[in-house]
N, C-alpha and C positions, 0 to 999 in steps of 0.2 A: 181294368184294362180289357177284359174280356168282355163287358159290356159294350168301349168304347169299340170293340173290331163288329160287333155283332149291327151295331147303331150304322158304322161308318158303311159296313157292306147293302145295309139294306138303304141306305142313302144313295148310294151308287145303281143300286138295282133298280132305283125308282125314277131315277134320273133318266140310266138309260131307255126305261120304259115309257118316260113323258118324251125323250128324244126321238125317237119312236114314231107315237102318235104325230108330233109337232110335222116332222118329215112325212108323213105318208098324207096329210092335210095339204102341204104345201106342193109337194108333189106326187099325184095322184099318178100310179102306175100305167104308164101308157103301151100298151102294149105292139100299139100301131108305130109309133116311131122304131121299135127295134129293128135295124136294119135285117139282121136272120129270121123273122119272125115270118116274113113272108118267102121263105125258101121254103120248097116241098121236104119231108123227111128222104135222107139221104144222097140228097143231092148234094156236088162237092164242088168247090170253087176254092181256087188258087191265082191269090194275087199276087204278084211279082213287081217289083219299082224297078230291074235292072234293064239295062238297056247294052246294046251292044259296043260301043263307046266306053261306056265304065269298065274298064279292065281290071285288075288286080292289079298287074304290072304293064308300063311303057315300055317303048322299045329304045328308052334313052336309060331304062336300070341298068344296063350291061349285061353281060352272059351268066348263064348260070355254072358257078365252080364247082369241080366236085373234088371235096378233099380225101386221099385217105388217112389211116391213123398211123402212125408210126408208134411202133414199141420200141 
């Protein structure tokens, strides 16, 4: 038993390490495509999708209630 875990883990470790090579062949590290790669160090960018139109709420939700609690 303890042969077959020692077999099965170095079978995986080898696997992952032909996965590996096979992927870094296939695709070669580009470092031109990364979009942040060509930002200066510490410069800061914040993108935003929202627009003024997209609300949380319409003015067709109704009013806002405010309950209190009763004991």
């Amino acid at each position: 038993m303890f042969k077959f875990l020692i077999l099965l883990l170095l079978v995986v470790l080898i696997l992952r390490y032909i996965n590996k090579l096979i992927n870094s062949i296939l695709r070669p590290n580009n470092s031109n495509t990364n979009q942040y790669a060509k930002k200066q160090e510490g410069e800061v960018t914040i993108n935003t999708k929202t627009s003024a139109s997209s609300k949380l709420y319409s003015k067709e939700d109704g009013e806002y209630a405010d309950y209190e609690e009763i004991k």
